[in-house]
Structures are given as C-alpha cells and as structure tokens.
PANU-134136 format. One record per atom (N, C-alpha, C): x, y, z. Coordinates in steps of 0.02 Angstrom, whole numbers, plus 32768, in hexadecimal, padded with zeros to 4 digits. Each point is the difference from the previous one (the first is absolute). Example, Ala and Ser with C-alpha at 12.3 -4.5 7.8 and 13.67 -1.06 7.14 Angstrom:
2
PT   c1   c2   c3
PT 8294 7EE4 8186
PT 7FD3 803B 8000
PT 802D 803C 8000
PT 7FEE 8035 7FDC
PT 802A 803B 8003
PT 7FD9 8037 8025
//
This chain:
74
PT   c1   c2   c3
PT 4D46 F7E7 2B50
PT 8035 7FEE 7FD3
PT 7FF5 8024 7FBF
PT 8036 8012 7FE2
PT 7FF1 8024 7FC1
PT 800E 7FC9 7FCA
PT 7FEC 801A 7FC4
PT 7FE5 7FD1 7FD2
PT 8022 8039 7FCE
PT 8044 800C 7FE9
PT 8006 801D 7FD0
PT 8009 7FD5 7FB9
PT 7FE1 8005 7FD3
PT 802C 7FDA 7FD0
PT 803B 801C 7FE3
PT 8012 8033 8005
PT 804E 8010 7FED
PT 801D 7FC9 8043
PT 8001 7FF3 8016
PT 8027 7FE5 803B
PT 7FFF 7FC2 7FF1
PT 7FBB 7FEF 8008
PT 8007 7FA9 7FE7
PT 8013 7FE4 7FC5
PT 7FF7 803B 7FB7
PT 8045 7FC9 7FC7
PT 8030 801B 8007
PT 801A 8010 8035
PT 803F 8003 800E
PT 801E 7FCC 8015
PT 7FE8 7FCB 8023
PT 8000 7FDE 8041
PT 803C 7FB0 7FDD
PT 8033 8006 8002
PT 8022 7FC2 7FE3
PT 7FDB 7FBC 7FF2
PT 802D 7FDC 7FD9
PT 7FDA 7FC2 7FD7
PT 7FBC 7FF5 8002
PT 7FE4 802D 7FE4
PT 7FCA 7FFE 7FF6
PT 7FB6 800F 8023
PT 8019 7FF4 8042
PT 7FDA 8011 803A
PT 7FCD 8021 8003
PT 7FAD 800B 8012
PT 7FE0 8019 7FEC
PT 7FC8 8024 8039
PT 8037 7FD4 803A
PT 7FE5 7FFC 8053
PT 800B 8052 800F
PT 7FE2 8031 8029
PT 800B 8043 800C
PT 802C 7FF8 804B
PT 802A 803C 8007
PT 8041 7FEE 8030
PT 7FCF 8023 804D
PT 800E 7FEB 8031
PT 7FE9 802E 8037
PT 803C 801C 8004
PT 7FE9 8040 801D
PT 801F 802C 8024
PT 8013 7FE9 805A
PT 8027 8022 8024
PT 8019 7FF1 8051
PT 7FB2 801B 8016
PT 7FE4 8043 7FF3
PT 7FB2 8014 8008
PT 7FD1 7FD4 8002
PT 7FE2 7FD6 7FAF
PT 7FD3 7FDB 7FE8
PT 8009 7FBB 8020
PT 8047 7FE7 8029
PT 7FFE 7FD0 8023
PT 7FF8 8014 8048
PT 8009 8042 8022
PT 7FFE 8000 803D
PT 7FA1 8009 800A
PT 7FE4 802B 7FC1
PT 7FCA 7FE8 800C
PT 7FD5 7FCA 7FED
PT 801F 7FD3 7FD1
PT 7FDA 7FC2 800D
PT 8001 7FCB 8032
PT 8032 801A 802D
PT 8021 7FBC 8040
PT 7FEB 802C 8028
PT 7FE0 8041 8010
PT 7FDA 804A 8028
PT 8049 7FD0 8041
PT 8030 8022 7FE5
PT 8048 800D 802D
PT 802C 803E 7FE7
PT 800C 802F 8030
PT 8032 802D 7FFC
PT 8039 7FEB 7FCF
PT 8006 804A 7FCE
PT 8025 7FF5 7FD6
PT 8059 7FE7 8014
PT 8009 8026 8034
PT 8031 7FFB 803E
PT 8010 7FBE 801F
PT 7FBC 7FCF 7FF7
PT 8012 7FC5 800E
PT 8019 7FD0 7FBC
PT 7FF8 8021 7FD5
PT 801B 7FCE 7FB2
PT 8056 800E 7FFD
PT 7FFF 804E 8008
PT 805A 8010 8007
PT 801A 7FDE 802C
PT 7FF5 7FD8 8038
PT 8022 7FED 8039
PT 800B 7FAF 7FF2
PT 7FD2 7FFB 7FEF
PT 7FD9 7FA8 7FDB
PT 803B 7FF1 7FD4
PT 800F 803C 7FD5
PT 8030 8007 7FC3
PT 804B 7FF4 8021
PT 7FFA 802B 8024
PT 8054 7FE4 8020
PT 8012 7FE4 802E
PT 7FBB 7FC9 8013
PT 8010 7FD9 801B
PT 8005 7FB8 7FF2
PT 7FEF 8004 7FC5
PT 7FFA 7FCC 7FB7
PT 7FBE 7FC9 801C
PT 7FD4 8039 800F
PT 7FBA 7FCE 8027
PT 7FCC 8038 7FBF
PT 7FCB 7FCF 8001
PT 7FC2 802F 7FBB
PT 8017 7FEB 7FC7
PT 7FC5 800C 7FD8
PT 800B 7FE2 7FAF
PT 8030 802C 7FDA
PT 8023 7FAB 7FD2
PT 8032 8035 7FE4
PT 7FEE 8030 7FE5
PT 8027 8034 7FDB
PT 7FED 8045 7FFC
PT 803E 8012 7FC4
PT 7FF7 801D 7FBE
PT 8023 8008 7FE8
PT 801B 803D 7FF2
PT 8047 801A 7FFE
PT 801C 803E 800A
PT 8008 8020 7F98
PT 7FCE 8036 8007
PT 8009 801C 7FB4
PT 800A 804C 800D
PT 804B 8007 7FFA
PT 8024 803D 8011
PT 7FFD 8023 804B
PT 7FEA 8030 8012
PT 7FFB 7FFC 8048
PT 7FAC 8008 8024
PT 7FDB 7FDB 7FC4
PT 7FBC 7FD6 8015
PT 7FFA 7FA1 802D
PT 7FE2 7FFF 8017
PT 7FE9 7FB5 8015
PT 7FC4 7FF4 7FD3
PT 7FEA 7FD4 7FDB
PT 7FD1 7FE4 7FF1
PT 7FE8 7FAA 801E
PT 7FD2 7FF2 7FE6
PT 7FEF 7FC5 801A
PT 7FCD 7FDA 7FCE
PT 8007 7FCD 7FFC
PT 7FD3 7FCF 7FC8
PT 7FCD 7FDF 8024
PT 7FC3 8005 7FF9
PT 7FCF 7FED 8031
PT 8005 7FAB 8006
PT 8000 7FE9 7FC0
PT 801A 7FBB 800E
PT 8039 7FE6 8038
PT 8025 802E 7FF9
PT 803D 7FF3 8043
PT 7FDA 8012 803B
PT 7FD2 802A 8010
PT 7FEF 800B 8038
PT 7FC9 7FDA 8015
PT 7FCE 7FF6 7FBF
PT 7FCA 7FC1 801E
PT 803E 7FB9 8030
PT 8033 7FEC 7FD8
PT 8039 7FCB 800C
PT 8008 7FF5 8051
PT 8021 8051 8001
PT 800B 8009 8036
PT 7FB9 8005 8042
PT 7FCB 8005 7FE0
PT 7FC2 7FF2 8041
PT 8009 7FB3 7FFA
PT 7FFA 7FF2 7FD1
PT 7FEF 7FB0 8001
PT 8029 7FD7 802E
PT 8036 801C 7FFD
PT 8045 7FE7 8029
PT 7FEF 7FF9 803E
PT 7FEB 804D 8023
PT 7FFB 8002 8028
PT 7FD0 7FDE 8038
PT 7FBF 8008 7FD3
PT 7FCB 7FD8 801B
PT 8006 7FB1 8007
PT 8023 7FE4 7FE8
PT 8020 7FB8 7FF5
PT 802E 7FFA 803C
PT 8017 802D 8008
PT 8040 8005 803C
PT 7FDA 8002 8048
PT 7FCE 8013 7FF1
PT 7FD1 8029 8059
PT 7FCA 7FB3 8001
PT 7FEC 7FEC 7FC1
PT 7FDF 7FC7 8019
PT 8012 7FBD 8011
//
C-alpha cells in the first residue's frame, strides 16, 4: 500500500486513514485483481469508492467487510 502524504491530506473531512488501491487490496486478500472487478459488479466485496476513473477502498470498510463475513460462515 502506498503511503503518500500528498494523498492522505487530501482525503475528505478530515480523514487521515490511507486509501487502498484495487492492487493493495487484491494483495492483501492474495486474490486476483480480476476477482475485485467482478465482486464490483456484482455488488459482492467491500465497498469500494469511485474517485474519477480510480476505485479506492478504506481499510476500515474492508476490515467491516471480513468481519461480516466471518460472522456469516460461523
């Protein structure tokens, strides 16, 4: 994951959390990037926010979304 700080005070209300990339999440879940685009339109995977014709992602939404999941399987 990159860690720019031009990027992060950018990041609305204040926010201070660094954004993943579709990359920095396919390799932290070690799943094909191919499987996040499909996830995406199939409205399955953590939400994912659209900033111009980027996807980003807030790790907090995606820890959410494990938590979810693991709650769901047990």
């Amino acid at each position: 994951m990159t860690n720019n700080p031009a990027t992060i005070s950018h990041l609305p209300f204040g926010d201070t959390e660094p954004l993943m990339t579709v990359e920095d999440l396919s390799a932290y879940l070690v799943i094909p990037v191919a499987t996040l685009y499909k996830w995406r339109t199939l409205g399955e995977g953590p939400r994912g926010i659209r900033i111009g014709r980027h996807i980003r992602y807030h790790r907090s939404e995606v820890q959410a979304w494990l938590a979810a999941r693991a709650e769901a399987v047990a």
